[in-house]
SEDO-107401 format. One line per 3 residues: number of its first residue (from 1); their letters; for each residue y negated, x, z negated of N, C-alpha, C. Coordinates in pm, whole numbers, plus 50000, padded with zeros to 5 digits. Atoms other than C-alpha are relative to their C-alpha. Example, Ala and Ser with C-alpha at 12.3 -4.5 7.8 and 13.67 -1.06 7.14 Angstrom:
BEGIN
1	AS	50119,50089,50000,50450,51230,49220,49880,50090,50000; 50119,49918,50006,50106,51367,49286,49891,49923,49927
END
This chain:
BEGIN
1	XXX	49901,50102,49966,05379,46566,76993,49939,49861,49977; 50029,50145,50003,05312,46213,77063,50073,49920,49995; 49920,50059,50019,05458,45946,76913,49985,49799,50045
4	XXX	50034,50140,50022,05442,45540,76996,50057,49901,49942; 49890,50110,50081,05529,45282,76750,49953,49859,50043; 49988,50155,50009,05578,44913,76846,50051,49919,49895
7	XXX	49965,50105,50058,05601,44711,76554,49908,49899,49972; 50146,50136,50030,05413,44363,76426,49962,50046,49791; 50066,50012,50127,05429,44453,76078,49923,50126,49944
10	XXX	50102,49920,50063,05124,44576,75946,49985,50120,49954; 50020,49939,50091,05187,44758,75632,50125,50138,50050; 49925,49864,49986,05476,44941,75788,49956,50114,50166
13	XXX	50118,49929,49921,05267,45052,76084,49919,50109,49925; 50032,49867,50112,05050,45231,75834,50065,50059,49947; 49947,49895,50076,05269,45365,75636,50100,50113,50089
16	XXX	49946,49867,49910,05459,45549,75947,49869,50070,50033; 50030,49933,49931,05161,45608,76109,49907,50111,49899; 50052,49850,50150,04981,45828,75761,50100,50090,50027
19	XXX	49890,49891,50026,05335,45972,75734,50031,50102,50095; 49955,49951,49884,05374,46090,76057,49857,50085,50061; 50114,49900,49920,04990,46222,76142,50003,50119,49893
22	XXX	50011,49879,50076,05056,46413,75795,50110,50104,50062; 49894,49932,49957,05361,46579,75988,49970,50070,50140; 50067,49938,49902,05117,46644,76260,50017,49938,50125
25	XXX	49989,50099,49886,05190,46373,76509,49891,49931,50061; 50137,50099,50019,04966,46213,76681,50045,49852,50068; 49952,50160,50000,05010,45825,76701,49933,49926,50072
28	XXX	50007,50130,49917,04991,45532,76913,50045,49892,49921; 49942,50084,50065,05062,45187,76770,49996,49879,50083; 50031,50133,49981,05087,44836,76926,50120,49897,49917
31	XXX	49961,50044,50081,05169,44544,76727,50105,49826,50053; 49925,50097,49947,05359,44303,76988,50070,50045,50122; 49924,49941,49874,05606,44384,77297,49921,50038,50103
34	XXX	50060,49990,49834,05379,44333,77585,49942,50096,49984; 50116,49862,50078,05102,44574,77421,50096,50104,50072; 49941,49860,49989,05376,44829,77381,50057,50032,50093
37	XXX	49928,49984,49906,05553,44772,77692,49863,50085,50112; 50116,49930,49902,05182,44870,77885,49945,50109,49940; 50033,49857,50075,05109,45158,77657,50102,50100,50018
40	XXX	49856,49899,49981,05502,45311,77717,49972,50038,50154; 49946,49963,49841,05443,45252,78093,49854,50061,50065; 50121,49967,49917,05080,45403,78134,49966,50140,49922
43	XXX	50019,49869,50082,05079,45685,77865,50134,50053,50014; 49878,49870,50003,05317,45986,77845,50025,50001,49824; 50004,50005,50206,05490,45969,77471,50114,50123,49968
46	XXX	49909,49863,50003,05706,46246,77353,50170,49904,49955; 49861,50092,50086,05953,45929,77126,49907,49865,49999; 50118,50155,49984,05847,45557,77094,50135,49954,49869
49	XXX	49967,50097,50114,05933,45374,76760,50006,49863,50030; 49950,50118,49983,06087,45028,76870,50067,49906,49924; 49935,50114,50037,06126,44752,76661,50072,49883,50067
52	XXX	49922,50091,49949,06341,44460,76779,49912,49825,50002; 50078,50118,50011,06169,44142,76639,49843,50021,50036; 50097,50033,49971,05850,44111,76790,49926,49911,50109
55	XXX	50029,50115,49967,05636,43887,76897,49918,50022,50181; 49995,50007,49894,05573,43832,77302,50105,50048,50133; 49859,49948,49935,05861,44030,77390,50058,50078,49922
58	XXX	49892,49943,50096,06142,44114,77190,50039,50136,50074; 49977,49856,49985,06218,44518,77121,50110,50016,50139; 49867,49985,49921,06574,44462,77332,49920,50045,50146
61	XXX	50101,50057,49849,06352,44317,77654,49904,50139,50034; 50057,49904,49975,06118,44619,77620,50052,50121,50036; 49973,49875,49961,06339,44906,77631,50091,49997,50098
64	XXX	49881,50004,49870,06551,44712,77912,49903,50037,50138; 50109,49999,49949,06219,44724,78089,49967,50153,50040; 50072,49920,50044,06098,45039,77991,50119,50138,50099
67	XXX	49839,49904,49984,06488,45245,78090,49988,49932,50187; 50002,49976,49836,06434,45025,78466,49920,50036,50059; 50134,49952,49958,06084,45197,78534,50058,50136,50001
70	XXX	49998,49807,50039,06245,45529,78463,49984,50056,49945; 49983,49886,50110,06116,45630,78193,50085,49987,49868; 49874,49970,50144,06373,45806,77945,49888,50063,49897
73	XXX	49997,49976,50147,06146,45882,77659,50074,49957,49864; 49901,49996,50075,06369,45907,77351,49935,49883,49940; 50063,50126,50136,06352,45549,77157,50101,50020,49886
76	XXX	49903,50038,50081,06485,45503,76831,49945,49863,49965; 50034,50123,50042,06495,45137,76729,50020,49975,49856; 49985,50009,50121,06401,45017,76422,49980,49821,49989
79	XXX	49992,50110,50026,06490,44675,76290,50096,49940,49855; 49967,49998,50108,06580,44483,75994,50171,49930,50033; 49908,50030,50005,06908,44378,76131,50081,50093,50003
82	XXX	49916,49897,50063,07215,44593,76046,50129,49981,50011; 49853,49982,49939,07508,44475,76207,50036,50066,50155; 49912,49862,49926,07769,44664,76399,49928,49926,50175
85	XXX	49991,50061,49909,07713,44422,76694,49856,50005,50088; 50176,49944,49949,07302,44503,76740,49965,50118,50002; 49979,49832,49957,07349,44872,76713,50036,50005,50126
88	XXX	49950,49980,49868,07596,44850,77010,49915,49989,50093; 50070,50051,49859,07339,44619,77234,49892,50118,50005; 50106,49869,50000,07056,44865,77142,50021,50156,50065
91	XXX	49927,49878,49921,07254,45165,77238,50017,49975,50168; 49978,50026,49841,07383,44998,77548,49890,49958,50092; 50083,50038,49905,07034,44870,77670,49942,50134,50008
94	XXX	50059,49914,50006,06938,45210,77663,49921,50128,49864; 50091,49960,50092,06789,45313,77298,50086,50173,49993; 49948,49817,50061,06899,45704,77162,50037,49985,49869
97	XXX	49990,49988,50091,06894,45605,76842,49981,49825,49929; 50006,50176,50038,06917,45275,76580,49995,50028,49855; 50037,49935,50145,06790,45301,76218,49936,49859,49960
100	XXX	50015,50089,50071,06808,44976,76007,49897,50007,49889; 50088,50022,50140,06550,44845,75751,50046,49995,49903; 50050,49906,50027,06496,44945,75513,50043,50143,50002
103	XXX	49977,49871,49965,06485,45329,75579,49936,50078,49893; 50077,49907,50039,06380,45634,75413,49939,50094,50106; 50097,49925,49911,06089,45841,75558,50024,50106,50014
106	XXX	49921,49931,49974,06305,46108,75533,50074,50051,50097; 49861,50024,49911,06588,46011,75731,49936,49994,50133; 50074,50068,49891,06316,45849,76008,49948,50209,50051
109	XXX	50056,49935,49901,06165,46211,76057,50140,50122,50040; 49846,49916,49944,06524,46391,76083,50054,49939,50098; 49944,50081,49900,06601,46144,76319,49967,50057,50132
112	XXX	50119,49974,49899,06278,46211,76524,50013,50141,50044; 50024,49858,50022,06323,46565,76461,50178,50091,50115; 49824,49950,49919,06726,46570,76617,49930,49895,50173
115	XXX	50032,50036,49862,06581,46336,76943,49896,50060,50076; 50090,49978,49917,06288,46521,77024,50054,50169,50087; 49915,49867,49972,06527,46899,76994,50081,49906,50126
118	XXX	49966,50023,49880,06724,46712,77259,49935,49928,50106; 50023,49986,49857,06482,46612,77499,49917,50100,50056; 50060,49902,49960,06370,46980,77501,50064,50034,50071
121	XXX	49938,49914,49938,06688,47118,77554,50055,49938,50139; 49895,50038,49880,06800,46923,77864,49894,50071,50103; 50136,49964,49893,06476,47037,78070,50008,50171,49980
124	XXX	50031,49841,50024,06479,47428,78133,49928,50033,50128; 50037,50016,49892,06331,47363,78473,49888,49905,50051; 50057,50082,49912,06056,47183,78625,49964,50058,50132
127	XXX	50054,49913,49894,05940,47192,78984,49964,49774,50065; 50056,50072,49918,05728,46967,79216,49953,50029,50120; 50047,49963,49866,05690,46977,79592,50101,50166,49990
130	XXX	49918,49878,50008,05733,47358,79631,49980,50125,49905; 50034,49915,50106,05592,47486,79304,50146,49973,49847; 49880,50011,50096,05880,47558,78997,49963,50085,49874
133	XXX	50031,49965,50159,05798,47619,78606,50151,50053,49955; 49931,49997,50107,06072,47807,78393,50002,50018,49850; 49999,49998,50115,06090,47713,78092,50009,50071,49885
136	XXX	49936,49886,50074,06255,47946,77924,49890,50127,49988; 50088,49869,50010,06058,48225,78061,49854,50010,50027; 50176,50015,49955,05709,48122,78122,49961,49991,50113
139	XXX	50051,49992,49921,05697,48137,78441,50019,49922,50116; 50051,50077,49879,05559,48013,78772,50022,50034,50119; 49997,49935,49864,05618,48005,79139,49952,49885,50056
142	XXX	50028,50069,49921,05520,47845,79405,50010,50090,50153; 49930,49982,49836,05675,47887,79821,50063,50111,49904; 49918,49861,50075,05858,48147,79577,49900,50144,50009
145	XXX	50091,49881,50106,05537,48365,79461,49992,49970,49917; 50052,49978,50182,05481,48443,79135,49873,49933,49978; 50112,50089,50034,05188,48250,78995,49999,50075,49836
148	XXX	50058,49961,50172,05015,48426,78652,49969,49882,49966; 50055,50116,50067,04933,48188,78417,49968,50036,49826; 49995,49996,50189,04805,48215,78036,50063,49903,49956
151	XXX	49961,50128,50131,04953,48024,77776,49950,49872,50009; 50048,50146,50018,04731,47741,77759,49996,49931,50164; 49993,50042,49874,04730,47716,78159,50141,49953,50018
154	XXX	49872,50052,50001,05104,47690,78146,50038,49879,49962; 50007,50150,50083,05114,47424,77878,49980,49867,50093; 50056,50124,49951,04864,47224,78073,50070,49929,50117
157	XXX	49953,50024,49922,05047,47250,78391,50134,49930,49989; 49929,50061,49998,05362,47184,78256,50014,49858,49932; 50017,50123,50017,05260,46853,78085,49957,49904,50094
160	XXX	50041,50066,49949,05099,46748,78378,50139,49957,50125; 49869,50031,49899,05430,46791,78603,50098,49956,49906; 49931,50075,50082,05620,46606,78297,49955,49880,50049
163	XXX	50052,50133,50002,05390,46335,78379,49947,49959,50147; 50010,50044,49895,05395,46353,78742,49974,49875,50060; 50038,50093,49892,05233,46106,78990,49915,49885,49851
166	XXX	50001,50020,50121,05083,46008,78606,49861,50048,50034; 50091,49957,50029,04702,45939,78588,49981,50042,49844; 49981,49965,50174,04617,46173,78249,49862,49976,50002
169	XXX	50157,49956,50027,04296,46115,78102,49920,50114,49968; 50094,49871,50077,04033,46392,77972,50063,50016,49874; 49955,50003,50147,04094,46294,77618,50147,50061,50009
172	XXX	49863,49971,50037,04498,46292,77652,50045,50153,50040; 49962,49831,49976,04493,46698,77830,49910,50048,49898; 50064,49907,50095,04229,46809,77574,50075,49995,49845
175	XXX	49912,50000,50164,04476,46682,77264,50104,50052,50039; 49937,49899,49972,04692,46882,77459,49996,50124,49976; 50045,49865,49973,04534,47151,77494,49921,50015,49821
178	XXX	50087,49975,50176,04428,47123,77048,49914,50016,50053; 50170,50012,49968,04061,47053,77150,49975,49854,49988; 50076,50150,50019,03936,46689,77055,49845,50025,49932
181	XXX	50136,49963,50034,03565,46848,77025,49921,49888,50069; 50060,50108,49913,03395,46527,77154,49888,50055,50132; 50147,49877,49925,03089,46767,77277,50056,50084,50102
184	XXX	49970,49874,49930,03317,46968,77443,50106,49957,50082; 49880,50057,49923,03638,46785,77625,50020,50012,50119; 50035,49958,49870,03516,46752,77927,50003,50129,50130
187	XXX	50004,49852,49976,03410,47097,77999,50127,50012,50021; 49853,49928,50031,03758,47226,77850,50089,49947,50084; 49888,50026,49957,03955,47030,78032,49973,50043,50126
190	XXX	50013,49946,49858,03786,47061,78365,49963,50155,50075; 49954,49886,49995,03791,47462,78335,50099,50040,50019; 49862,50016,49955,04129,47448,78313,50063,49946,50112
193	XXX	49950,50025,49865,04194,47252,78600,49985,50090,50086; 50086,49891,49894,03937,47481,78817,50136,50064,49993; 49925,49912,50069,04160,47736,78641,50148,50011,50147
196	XXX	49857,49971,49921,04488,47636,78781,50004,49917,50129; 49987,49963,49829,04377,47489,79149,49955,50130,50064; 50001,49886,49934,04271,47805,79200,50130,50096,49996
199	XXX	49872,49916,49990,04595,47942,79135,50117,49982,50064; 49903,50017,49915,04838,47726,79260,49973,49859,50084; 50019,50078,49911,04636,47504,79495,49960,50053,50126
202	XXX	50128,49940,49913,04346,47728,79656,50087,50030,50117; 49942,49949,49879,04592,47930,79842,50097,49964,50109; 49879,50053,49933,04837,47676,79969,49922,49882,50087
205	XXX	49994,50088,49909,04810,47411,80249,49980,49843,49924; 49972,50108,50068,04950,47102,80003,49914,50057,49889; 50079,50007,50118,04718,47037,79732,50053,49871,49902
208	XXX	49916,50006,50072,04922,46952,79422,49912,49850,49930; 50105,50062,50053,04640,46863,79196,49904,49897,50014; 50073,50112,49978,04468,46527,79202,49867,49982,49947
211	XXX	50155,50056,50106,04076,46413,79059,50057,49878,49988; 50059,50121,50029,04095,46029,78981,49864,49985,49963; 50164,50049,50055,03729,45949,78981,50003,49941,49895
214	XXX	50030,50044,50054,03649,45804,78659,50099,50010,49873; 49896,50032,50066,03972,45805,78526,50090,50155,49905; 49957,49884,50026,04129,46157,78501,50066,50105,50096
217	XXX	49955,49901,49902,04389,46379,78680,50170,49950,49957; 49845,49993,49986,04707,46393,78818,50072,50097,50115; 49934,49882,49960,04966,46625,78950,50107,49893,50136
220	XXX	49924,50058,49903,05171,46464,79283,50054,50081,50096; 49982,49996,49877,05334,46554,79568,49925,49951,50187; 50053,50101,49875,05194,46333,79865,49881,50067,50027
END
């Protein structure tokens, strides 16, 4: 699970982001709006930690931003203000959640822990073009055949149709896929691809699967 926190202050940057890689997260941080607003809208995050006060663009501005691009990753906002009246706007510009300063690190990963269980359970379905993942049961189709898939082929596929029309890098499918072997990323990831255009590209007409030269891969329609 990937998490991104936007705040400016320092010390509490570190101290989520220790707390949170000991919980097995892996972290993103930027330390002013704009930063975090081009890191929310170019990376795939599982939750994004949104402070309010910061500096180039205030938290509000970012997740009004962030909610008209489309993407609903779950925010909870964190800020040191604590009236009834900045909860509401936060809620209403879009946030999931609103958790005043000071907090316990506690409370912050029960929080994380109740928004990320609901943006599992709303998804029991993906599908792109004319290929369809169920969730539930593992499995794959495409023009309505069956498509085998192992475990880790599944995974990959279905993160990559989470992150549709979404260049992914090497690095970000191999920390997918638990592999950050520097020596080895590459390879691993681009086996896996092979892997699954041969399964649910080779034999079809539309080719799903994208290269980006230089950059990485992506899953589209078009």
């Amino acid at each position: 699970m990937k998490i991104l926190i936007i705040e400016d202050d320092v010390k509490i940057v570190n101290f989520l982001k220790k707390g949170l890689e000991e919980e097995s997260y892996s972290i993103d941080y930027s330390h002013n709006g704009e930063e975090g607003l081009y890191l929310a809208s170019v990376n795939s995050y599982d939750l994004i930690l949104l402070d309010i006060m910061l500096p180039l663009l205030d938290g509000i501005e970012v997740c009004k931003k962030l909610r008209a691009e489309k993407i609903n990753t779950p925010i909870i906002m964190l800020t040191a203000k604590d009236s009834i009246e900045d909860t509401i706007k936060g809620l209403d510009i879009g946030a999931n959640d609103y958790l005043p300063k000071p907090f316990s690190f506690s409370e912050l990963l029960a929080r994380i822990r109740v928004q990320l269980r609901a943006k599992d359970s709303t998804q029991t379905t993906l599908k792109i073009a004319d290929l369809e993942l169920d969730l539930l049961a593992k499995t794959a189709k495409r023009a309505g055949e069956d498509i085998t898939l192992t475990a880790k082929e599944f995974s990959l596929l279905e993160y990559l149709i989470k992150n549709q029309n979404k260049v992914l890098s090497e690095t970000v499918l191999a920390s997918m896929l638990n592999n950050m072997d520097e020596s080895n990323i590459s390879n691993l990831v681009n086996v896996y691809i092979y892997r699954l255009r041969n399964k649910i590209d080779k034999p079809y007409e539309k080719k799903l699967i994208k290269t980006i030269r230089g950059l990485g891969f992506k899953i589209d329609a078009q």
